[in-house]
N, C-alpha and C positions, 0 to 999 in steps of 0.2 A: 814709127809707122807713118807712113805718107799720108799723105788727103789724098783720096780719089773721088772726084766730083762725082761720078757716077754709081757711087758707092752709098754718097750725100743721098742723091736722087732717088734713088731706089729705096733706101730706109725711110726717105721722108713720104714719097707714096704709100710706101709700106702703113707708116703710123696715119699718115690719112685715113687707108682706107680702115684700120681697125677702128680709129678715130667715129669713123662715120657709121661704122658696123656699129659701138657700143652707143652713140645716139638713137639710130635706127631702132636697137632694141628697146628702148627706154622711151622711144615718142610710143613705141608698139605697147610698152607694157600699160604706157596712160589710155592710148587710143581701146587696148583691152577691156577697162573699164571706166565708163565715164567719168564716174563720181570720182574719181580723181580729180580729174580735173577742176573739179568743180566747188574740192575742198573751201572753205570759208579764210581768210587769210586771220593768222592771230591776233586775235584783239583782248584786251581787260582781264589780261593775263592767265589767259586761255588758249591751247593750241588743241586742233579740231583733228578729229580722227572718223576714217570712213570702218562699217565693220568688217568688210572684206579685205581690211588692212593687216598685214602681220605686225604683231605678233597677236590680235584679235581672233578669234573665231566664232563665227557665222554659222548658225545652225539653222535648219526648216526650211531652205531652200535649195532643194538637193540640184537644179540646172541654175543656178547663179555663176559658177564655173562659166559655163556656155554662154547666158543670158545676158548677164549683168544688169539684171531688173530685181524684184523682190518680189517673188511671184513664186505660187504652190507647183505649179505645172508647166510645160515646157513653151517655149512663145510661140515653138513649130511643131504642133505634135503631128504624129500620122496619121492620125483619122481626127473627122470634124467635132469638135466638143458640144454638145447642149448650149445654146447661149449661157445659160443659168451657170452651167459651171465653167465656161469662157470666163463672166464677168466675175464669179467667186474666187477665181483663182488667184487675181491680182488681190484680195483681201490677203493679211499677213499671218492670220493665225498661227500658233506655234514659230517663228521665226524669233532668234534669238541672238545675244551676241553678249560672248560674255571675255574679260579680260583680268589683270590683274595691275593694280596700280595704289600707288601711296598718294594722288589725289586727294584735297581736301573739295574739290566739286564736280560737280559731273552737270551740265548744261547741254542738253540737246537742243539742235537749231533742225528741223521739221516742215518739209515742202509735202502733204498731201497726194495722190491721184483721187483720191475718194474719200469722202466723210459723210457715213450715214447715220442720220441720227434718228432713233427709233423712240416710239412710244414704251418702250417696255425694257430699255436699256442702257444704263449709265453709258456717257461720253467719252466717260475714260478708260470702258472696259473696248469700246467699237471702236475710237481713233486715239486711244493715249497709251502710250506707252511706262511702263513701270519699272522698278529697280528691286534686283537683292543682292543680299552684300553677304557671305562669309563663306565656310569651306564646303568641298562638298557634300552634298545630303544634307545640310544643315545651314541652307540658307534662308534668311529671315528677311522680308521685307521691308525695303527703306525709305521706296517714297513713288509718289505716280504723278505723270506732267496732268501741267495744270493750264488749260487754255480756253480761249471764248469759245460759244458755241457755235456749231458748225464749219470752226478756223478751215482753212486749207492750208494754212502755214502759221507755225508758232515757234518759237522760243520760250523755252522750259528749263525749269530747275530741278533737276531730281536728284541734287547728294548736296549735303555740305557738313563736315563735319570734320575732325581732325585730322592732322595728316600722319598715315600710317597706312603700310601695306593692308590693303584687301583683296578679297577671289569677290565679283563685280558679274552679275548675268544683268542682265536688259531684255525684255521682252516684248514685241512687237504687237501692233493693234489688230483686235481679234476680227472688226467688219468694217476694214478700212484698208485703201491703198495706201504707198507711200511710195513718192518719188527716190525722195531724200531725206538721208537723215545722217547730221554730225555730230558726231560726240564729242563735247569738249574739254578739255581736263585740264589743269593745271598746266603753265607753260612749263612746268621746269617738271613735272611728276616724271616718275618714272611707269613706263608702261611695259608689264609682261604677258606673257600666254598665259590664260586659265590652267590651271592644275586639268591632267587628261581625266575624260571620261572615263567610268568606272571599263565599259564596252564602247565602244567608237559604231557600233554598229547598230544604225538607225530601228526603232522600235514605229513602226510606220502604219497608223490609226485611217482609216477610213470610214464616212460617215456623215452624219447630218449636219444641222442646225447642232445639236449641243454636243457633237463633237468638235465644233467650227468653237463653239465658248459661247453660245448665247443660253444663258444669258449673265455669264461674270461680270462682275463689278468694276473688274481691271483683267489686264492681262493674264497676272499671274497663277490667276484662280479657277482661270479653265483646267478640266481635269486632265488635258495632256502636256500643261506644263506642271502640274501639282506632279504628275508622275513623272516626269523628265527632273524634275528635283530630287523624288525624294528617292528614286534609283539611279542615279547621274549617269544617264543615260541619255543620247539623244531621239526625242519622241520628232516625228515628222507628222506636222495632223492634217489629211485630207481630208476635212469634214466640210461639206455643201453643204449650206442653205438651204432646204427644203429642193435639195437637188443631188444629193444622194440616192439616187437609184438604183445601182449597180447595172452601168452600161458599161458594153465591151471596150469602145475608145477609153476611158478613164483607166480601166484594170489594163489595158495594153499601155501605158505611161506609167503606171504602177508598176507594172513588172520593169521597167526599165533599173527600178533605182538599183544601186550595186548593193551587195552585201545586206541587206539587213539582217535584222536578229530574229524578228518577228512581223507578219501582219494581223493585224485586227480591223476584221468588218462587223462595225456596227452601224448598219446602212437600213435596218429594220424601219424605224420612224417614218421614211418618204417610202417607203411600198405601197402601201393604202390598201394593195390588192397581192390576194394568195396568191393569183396567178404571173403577178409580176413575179414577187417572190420564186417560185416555182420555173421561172423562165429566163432568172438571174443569176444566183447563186454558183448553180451548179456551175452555168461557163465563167463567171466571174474568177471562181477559183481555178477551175484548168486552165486559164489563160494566166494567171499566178505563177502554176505551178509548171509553164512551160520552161518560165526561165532561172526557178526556184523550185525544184523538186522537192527538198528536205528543211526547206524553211518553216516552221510552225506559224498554222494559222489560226486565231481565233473567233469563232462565229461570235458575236457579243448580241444576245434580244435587247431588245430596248428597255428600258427605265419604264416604271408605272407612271401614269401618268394620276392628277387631281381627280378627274370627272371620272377614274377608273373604278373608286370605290369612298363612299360615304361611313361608312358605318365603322363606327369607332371603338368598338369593341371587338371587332372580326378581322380590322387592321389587312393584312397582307395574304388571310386566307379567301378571300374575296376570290373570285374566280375573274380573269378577265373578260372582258368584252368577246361576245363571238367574233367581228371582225379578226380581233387581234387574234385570237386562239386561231383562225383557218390563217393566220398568214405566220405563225408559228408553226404550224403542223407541216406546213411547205419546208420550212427551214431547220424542223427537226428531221422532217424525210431527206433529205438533200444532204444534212452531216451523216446520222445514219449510214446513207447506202456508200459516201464518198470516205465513211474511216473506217470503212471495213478492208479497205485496201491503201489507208494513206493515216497511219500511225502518226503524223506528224500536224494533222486538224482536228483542233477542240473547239470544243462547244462550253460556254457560260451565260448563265440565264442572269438576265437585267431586272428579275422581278425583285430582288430583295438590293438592289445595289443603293436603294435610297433610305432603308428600311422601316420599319411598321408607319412612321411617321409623313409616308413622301409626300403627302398634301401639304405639309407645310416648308417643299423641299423646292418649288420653283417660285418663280417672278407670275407667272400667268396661267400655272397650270400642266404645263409640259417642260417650259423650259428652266434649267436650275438655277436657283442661286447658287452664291457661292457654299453657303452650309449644303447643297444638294453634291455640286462639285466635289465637294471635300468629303463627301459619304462615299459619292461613286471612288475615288482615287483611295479612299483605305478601304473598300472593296477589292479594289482591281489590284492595288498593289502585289500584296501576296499573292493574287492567280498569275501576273505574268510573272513575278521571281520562278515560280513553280515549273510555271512556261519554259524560259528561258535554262533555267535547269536542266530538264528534259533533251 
């Protein structure tokens, strides 16, 4: 066969331009997400890993796809947010990231947006992040970063132990942003996908202050990751700060998310007043169920609170507070009239979810410790298998 120059010519523009195409795509997949870039370069025979890295997966952030930020809610939504739940959002609650790997350490290196540090709540529960290690349903806690107080940025230790295959979750901090964060593993470990979820289809909590984890100890022990363990499932937790209201901008970004399994409103806590109640509910959930007809949702009342009842013999027969009772009778009118035509919304009452004992079940009163957390989750467990079932 001859040489024909213009044969040369053409094949070599030809491979140019694929050349330049398969660059293009690969500056785009970095420009995609920043943290790439931004990976830490391997040191002290450690190679760093971002969570939205494959074969990693990234849970509780359902616009991370979009954003590339670690943020509850979308960075553009279509109607205006509450400041309150603007600035709530960039906190990481429920955000996860779980992998598999023969690793003998796990060192997170940690850049901040926010660290608040409260009277009335451990540091590691608001800006530390914590580890568990084994299969699913049956994972056990291994360790929680450890850094000065009020850091914006830390390197931390959270695994060290032998080296052999483990399923590896990580959990995000419950009242704190975070720019960054790299997970470091062994240079030579071998890194895989976590084992799939039991349902891939988000279990998606809306609600206060101790829907958000105040006041756990660490990450783990807020009751929407106790329940995304112990039914391996992933939970998404929209819980505000004292800014759980039930406003229509927030349930119109709620309905956005695709697929889920379930919603739960437990937004009772910040109503204060029947009449909110009464002026929320009902559109809350028809704005739901525009884009989820058949999605099960559950009304969840609030937990008792300490101040709710003294008397120690009468325990949980105590009657609540009139406030509470008129802003309950709003939200039992409102299921009532809305499940006589919508088989697919339950109602579960929060009175007993801490049981006879709940005074001795928060940090200050209202909000849980971890023993309260871990009342509410073997509560709620069995009602949403039930759920979910259905």
């Amino acid at each position: 066969m001859k040489f024909n120059p213009l044969n040369a010519l053409f094949g070599s523009v030809v491979a140019a331009l694929f050349c330049g195409i398969s660059l293009f795509a690969a500056e785009s997949a970095l420009d995609l997400d920043p943290n790439m870039k931004l990976k830490p370069e391997n040191t002290d025979g450690l190679k760093y890993l971002i969570p939205a890295e494959k074969p990693l997966r990234l849970s509780g952030f359902c616009w991370y796809d979009t954003d590339h930020v670690y943020r509850r809610l979308p960075l553009r939504p279509d109607g205006k947010l509450s400041r309150g739940v603007e600035l709530l959002a960039w906190n990481t609650a429920g955000g996860q990231v779980a992998f598999r790997s023969d690793t003998g350490r796990i060192v997170l290196k940690v850049k901040m947006r926010s660290n608040n540090v409260m009277y009335h709540m451990a540091q590691t529960g608001t800006a530390g992040f914590d580890l568990y290690a084994g299969p699913p349903g049956r994972q056990r806690f291994f360790g929680v970063t450890r850094f000065p107080a009020g850091a914006k940025e830390y390197t931390a230790r959270l695994f060290q132990g032998e080296r052999r295959m483990r399923d590896f979750t990580i959990n995000f901090p419950l009242y704190a942003g975070v720019d960054q964060v790299f997970i470091g593993v062994d240079a030579d470990a071998e890194v895989e996908a976590p084992p799939a979820w039991e349902d891939d289809r988000p279990i998606v909590i809306y609600g206060t202050s101790i829907t958000q984890g105040g006041c756990a100890s660490r990450p783990g022990m807020a009751y929407t990751n106790l329940l995304s363990r112990r039914l391996n499932r992933p939970v998404v937790n929209l819980g505000f700060s004292g800014n759980g209201k039930g406003e229509p901008e927030v349930a119109a970004e709620i309905a956005k998310i695709e697929n889920p399994a379930c919603f739960i409103l437990d937004y009772e806590a910040n109503v204060h007043q029947a009449k909110r109640m009464r002026n929320t509910l009902t559109p809350f959930i028809g704005i739901l169920r525009k884009n989820h007809p058949d999605v099960p949702i559950l009304i969840l009342s609030k937990v008792r609170y300490a101040y709710e009842g003294r008397d120690l013999e009468r325990g949980n027969d105590l009657p609540r507070p009139k406030s509470v009772q008129a802003i309950q009778a709003e939200e039992h009118a409102a299921f009532e009239k809305l499940s006589r035509e919508d088989a697919n919304l339950h109602f579960l009452s929060g009175d007993d979810l801490l049981g006879a004992d709940f005074d001795e079940c928060s940090v200050d009163g209202v909000h849980p410790t971890d023993l309260g957390f871990y009342r509410m989750a073997e509560k709620l467990e069995p009602a949403i298998r039930q759920l979910l079932r259905k």
